[in-house]
N, CA, C and O atoms as a MOPAC input file, in Angstrom:
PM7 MOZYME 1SCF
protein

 N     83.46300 1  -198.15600 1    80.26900 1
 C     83.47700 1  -197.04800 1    79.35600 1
 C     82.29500 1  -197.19900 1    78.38500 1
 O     82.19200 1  -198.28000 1    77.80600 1
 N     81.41100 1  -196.25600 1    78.14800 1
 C     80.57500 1  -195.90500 1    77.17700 1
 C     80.79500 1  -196.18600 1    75.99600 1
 O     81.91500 1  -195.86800 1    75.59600 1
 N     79.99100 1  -196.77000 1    75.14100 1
 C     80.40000 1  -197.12800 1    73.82600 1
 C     80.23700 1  -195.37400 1    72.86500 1
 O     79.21300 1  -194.73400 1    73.10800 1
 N     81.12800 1  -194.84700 1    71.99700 1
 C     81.07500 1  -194.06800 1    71.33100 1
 C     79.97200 1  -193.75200 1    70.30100 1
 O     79.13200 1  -194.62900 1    70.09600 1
 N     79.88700 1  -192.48500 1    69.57700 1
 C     78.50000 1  -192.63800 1    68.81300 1
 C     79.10800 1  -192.50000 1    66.96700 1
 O     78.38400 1  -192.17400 1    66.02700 1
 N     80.31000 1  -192.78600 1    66.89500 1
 C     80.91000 1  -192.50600 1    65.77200 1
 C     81.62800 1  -193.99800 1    65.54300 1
 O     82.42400 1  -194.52600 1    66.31900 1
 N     81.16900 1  -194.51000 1    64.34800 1
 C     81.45000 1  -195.75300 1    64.55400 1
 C     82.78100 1  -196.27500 1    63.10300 1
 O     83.49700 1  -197.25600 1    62.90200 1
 N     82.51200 1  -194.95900 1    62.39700 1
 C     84.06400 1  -195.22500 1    61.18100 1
 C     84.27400 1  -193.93700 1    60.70400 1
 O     83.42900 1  -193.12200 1    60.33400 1
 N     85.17900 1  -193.85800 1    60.73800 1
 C     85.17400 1  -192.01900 1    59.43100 1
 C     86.25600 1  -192.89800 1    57.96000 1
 O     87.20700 1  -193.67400 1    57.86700 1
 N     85.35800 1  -192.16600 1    57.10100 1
 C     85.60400 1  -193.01000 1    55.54400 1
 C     86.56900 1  -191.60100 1    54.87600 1
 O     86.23000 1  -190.43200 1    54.69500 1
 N     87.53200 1  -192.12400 1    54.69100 1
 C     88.70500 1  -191.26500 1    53.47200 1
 C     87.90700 1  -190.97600 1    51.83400 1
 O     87.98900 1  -191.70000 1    50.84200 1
 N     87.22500 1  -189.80800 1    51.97500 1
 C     87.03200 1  -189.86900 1    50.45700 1
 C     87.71800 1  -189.41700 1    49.25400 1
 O     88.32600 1  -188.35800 1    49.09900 1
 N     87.50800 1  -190.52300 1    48.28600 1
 C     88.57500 1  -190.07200 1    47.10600 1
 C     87.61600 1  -190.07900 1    46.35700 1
 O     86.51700 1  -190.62500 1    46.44900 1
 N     88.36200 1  -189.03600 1    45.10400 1
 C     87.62800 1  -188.81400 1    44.17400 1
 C     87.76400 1  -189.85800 1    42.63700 1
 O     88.94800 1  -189.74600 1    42.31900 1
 N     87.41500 1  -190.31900 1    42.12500 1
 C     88.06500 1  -191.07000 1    41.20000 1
 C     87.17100 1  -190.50400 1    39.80200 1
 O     86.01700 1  -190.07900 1    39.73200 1
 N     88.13800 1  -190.67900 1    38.82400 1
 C     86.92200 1  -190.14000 1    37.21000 1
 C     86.30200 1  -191.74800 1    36.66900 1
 O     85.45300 1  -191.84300 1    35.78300 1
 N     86.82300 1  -192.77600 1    37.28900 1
 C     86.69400 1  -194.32100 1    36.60100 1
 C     86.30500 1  -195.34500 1    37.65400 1
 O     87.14200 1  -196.24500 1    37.73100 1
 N     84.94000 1  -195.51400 1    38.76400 1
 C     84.84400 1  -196.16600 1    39.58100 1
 C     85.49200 1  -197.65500 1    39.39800 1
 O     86.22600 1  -198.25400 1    40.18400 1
 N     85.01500 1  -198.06200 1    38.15800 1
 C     85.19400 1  -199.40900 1    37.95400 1
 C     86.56200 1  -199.93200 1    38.13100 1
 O     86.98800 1  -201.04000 1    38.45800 1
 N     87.45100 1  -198.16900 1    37.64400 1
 C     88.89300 1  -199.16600 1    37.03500 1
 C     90.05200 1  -198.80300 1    38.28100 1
 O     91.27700 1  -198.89300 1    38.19800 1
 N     89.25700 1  -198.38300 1    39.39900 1
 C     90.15100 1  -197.70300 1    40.13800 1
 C     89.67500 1  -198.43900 1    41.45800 1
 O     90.16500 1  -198.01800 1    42.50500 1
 N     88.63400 1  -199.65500 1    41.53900 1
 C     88.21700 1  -200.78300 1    42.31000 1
 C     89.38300 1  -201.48700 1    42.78100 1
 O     89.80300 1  -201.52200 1    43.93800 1
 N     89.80400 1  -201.98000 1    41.87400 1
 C     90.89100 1  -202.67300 1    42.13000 1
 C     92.24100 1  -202.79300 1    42.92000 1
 O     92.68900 1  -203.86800 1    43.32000 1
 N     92.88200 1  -201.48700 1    43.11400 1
 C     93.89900 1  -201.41500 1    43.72400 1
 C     93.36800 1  -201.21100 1    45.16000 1
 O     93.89700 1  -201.74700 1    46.13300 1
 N     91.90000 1  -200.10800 1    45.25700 1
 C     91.81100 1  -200.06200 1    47.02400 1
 C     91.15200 1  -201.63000 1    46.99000 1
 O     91.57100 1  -202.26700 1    47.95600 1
 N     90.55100 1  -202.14400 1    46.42900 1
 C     90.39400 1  -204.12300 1    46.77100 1
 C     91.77800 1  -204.51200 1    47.14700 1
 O     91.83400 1  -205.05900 1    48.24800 1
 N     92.90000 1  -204.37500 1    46.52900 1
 C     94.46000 1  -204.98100 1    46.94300 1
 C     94.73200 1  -204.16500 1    48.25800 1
 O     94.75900 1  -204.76000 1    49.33600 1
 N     94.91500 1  -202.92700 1    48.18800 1
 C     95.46200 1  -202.43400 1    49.53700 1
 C     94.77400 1  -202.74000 1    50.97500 1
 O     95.27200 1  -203.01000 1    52.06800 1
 N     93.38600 1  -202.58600 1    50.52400 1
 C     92.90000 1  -203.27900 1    52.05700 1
 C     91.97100 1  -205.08000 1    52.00700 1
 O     90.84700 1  -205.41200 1    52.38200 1
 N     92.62200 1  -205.52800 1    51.63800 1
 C     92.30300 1  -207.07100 1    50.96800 1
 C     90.81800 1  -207.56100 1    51.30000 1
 O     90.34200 1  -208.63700 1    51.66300 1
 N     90.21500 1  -206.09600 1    50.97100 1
 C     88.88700 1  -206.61700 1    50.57200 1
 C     87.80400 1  -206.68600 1    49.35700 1
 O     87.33100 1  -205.63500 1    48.92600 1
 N     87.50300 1  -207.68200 1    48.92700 1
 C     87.11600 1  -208.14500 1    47.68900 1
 C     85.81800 1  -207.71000 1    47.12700 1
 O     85.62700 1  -207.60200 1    45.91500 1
 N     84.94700 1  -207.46900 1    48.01700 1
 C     83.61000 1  -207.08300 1    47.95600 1
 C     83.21400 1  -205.85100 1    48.35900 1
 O     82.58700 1  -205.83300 1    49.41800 1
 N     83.40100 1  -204.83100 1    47.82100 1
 C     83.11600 1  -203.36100 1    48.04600 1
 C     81.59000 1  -202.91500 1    47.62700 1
 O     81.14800 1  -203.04600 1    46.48500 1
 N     80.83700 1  -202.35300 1    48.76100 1
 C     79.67800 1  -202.07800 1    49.15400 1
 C     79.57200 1  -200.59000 1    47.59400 1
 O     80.15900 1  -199.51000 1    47.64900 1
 N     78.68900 1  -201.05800 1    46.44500 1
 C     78.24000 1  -200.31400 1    45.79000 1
 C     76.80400 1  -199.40100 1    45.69900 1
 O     75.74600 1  -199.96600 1    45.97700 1
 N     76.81100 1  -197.95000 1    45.29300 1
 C     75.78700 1  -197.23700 1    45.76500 1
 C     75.56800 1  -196.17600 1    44.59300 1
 O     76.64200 1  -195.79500 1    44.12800 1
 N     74.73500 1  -195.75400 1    44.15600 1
 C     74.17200 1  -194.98800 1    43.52000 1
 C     73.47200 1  -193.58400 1    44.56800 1
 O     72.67000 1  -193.81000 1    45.47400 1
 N     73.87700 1  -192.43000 1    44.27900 1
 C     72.85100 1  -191.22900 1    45.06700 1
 C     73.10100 1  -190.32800 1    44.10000 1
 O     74.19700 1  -189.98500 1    43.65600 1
 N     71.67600 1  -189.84800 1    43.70300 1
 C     71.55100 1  -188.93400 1    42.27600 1
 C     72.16300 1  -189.44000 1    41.38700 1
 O     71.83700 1  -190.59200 1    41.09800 1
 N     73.20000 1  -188.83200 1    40.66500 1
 C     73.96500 1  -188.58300 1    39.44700 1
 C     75.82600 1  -189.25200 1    40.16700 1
 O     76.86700 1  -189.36400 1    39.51900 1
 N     75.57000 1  -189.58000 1    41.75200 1
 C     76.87800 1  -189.94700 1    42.07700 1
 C     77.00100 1  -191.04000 1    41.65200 1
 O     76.02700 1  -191.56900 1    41.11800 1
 N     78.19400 1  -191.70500 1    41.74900 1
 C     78.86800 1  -193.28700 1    41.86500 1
 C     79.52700 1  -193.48400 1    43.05500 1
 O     80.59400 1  -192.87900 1    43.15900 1
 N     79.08400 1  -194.35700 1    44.23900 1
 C     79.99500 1  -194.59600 1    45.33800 1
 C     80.33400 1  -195.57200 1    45.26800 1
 O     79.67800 1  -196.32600 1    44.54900 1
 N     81.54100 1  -196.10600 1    45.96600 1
 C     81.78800 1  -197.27000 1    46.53100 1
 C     82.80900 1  -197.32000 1    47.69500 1
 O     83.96100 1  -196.99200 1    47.40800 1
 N     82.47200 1  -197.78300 1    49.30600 1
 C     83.05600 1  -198.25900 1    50.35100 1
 C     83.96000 1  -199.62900 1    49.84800 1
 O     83.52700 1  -200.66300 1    49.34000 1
 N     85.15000 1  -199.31600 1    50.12400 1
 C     86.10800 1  -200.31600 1    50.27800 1
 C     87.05800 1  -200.31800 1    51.65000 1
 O     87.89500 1  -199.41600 1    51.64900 1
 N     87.06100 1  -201.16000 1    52.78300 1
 C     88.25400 1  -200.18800 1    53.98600 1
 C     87.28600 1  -199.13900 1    53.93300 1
 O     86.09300 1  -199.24500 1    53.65000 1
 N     87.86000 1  -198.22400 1    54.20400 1
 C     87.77400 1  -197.17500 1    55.08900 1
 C     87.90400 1  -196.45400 1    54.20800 1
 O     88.42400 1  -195.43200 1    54.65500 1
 N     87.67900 1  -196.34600 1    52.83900 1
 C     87.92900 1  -195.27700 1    51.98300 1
 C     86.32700 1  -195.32000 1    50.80400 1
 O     85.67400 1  -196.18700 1    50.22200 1
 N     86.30100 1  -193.98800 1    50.94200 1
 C     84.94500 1  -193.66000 1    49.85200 1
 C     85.08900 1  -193.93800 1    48.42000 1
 O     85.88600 1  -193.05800 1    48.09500 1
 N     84.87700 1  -194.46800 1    47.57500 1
 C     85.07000 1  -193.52000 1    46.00500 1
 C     83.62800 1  -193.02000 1    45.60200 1
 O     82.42700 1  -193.21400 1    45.78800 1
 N     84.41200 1  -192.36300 1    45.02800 1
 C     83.11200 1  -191.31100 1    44.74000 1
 C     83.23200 1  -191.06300 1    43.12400 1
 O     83.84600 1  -190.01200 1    42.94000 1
 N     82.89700 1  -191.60500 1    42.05100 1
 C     82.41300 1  -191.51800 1    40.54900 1
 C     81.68100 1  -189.90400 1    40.53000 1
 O     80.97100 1  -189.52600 1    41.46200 1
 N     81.93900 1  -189.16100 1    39.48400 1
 C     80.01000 1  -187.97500 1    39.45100 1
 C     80.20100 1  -187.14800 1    40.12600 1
 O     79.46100 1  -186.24300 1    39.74000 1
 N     80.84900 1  -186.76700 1    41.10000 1
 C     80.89500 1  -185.82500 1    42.22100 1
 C     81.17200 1  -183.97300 1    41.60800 1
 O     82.15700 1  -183.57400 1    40.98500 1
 N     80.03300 1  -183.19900 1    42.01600 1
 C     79.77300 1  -182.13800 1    41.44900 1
 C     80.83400 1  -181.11400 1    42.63300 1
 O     81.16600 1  -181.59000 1    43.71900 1
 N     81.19200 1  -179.91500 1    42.26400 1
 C     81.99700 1  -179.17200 1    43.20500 1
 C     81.77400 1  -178.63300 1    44.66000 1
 O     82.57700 1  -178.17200 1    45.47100 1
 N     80.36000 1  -178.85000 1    44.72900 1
 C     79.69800 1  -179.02000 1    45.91600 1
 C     80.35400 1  -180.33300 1    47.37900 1
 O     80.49900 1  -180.24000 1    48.59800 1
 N     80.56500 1  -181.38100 1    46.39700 1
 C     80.73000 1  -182.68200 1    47.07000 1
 C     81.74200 1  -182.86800 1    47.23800 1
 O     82.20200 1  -183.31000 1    48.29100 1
 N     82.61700 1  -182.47000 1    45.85700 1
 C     83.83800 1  -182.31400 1    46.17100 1
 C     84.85400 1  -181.84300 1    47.42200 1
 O     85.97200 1  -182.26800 1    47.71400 1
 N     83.96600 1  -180.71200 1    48.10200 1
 C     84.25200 1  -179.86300 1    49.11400 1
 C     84.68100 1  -180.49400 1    50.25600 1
 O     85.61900 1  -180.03000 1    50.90500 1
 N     83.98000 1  -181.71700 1    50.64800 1
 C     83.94800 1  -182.80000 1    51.44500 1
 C     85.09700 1  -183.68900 1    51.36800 1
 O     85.52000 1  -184.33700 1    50.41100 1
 N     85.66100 1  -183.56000 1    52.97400 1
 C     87.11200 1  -184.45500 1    52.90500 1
 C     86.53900 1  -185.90800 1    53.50100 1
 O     86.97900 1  -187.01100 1    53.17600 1
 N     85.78600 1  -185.73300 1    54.16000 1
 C     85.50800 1  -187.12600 1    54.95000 1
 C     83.96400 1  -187.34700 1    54.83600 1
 O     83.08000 1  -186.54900 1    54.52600 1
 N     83.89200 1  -188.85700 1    55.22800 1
 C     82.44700 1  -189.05600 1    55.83600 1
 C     82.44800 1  -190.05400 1    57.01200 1
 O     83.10500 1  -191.09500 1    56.97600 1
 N     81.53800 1  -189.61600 1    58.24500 1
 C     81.73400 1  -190.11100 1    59.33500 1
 C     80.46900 1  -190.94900 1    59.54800 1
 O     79.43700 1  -190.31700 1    59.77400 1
 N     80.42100 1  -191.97600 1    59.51700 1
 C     79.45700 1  -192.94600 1    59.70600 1
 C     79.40300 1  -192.58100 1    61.36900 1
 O     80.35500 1  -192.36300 1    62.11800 1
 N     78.00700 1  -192.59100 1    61.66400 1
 C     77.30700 1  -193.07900 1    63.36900 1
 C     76.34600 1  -193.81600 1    63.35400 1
 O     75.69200 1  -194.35800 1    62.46300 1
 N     76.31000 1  -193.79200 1    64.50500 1
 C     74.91400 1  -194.68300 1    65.20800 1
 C     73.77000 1  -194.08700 1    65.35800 1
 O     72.67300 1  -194.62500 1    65.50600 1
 N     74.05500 1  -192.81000 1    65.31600 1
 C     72.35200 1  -192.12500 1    65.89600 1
 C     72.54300 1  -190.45100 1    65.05100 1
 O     73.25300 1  -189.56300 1    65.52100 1
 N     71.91200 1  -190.34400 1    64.02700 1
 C     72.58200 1  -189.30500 1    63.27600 1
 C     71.62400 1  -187.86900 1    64.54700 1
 O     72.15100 1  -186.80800 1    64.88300 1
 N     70.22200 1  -188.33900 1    64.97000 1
 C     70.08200 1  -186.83900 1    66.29700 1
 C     70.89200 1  -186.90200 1    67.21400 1
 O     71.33300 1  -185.85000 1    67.67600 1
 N     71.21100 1  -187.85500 1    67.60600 1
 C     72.69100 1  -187.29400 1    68.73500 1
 C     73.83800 1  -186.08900 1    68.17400 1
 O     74.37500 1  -185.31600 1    68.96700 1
 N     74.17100 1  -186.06500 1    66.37200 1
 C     75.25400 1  -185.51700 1    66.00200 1
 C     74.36700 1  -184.30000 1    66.02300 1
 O     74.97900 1  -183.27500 1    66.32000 1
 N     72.88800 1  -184.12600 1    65.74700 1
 C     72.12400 1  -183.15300 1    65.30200 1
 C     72.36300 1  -182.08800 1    67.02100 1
 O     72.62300 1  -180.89500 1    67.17600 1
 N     72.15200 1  -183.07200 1    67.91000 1
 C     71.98100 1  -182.54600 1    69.19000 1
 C     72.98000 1  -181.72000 1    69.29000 1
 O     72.95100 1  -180.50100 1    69.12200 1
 N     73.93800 1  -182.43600 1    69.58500 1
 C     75.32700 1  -182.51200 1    70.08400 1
 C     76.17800 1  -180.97000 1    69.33600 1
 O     76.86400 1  -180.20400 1    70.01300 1
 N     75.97500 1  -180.84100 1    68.18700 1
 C     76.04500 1  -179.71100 1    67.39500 1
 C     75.57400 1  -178.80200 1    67.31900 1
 O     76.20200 1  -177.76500 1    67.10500 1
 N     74.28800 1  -178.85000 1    67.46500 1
 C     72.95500 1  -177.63000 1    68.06700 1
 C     73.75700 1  -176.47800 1    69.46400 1
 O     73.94800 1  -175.26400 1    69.53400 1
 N     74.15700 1  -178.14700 1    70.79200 1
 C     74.09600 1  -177.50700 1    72.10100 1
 C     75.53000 1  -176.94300 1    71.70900 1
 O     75.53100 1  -175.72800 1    71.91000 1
 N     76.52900 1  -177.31000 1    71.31000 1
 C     78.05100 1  -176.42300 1    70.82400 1
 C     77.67500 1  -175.15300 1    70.18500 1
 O     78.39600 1  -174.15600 1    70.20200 1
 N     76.84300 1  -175.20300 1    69.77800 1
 C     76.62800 1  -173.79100 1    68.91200 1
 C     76.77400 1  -173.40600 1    67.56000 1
 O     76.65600 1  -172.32900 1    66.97600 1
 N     77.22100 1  -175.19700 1    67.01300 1
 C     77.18100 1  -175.06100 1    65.77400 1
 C     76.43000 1  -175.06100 1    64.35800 1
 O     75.70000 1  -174.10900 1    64.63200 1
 N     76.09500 1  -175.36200 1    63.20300 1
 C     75.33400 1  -174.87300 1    62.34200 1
 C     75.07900 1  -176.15100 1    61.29100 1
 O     76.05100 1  -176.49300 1    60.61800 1
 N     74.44200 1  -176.51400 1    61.20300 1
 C     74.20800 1  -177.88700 1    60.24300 1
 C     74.06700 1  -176.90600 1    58.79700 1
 O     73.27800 1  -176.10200 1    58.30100 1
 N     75.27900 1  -177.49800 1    58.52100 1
 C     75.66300 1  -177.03300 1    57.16900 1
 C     74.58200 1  -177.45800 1    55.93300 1
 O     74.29900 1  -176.77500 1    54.94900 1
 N     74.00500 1  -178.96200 1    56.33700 1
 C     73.13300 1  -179.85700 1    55.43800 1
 C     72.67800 1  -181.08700 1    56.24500 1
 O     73.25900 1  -181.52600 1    57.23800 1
 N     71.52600 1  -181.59700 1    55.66500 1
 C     70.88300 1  -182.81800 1    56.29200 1
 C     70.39300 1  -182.46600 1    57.55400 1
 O     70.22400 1  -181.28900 1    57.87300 1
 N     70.13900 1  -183.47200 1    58.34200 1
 C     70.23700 1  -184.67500 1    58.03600 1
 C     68.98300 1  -184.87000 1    56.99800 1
 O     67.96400 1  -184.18100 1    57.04700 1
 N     69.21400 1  -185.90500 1    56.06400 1
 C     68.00100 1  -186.52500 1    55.39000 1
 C     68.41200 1  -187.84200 1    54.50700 1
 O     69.50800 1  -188.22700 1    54.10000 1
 N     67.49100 1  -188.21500 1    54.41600 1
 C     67.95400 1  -189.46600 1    53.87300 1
 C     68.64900 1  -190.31800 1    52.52500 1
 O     68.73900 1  -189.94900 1    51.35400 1
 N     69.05200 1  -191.47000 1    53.10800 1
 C     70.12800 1  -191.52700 1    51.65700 1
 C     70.17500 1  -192.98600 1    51.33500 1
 O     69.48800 1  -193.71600 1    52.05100 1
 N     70.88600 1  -193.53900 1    50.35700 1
 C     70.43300 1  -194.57900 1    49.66600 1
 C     70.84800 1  -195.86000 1    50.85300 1
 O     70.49100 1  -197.03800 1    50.86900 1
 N     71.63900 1  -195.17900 1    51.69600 1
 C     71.85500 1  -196.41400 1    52.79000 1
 C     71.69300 1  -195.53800 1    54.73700 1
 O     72.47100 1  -195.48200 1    55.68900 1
 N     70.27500 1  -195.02400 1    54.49400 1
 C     70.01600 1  -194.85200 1    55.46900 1
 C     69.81100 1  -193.35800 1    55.99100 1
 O     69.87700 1  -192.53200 1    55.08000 1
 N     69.64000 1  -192.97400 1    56.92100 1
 C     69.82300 1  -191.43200 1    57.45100 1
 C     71.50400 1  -191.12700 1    57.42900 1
 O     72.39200 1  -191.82700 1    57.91400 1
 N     71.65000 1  -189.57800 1    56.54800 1
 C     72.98900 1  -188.79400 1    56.34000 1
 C     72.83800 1  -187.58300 1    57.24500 1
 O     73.74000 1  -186.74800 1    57.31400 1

């Protein structure tokens, strides 16, 4: 079997307090070291499988998920030949092509 081109989809939450709201997704998925990020005026942070998102304007808000891949022109392709409409991006972001 072919390896897939979607490699996590991230739960995003919204939080008003990145710092103080670290803590419990650190307990629920017992990981200690959550991948921190700055883009524009946002606050992120990956913990598990879940986003936080600090800053988030009503635009971003809109957004239930984010799907990490391997090859962001395959999603470009792949969406094109369906017939669908790239809402935004791809372009780049503080950890890579979005």
């Amino acid at each position: 079997m072919s390896e897939g081109n979607v490699i996590r989809v991230l739960a995003r939450i919204y939080v008003d307090d990145l710092a103080g709201s670290l803590p419990l997704y650190e307990q629920s998925t017992g990981q200690s070291s959550p991948h921190t990020f700055t883009f524009g005026a946002t606050r992120l942070a990956r913990v598990g499988d879940f986003l936080l998102i600090e800053g988030a304007d009503a635009r971003v808000r809109s957004h239930a998920a984010t799907i990490a891949v391997r090859d962001v022109a395959e999603v470009v392709a792949a969406v094109t030949k369906a017939g669908g409409q790239l809402l935004e991006g791809p372009a780049e972001g503080p950890n890579g092509p979005r």
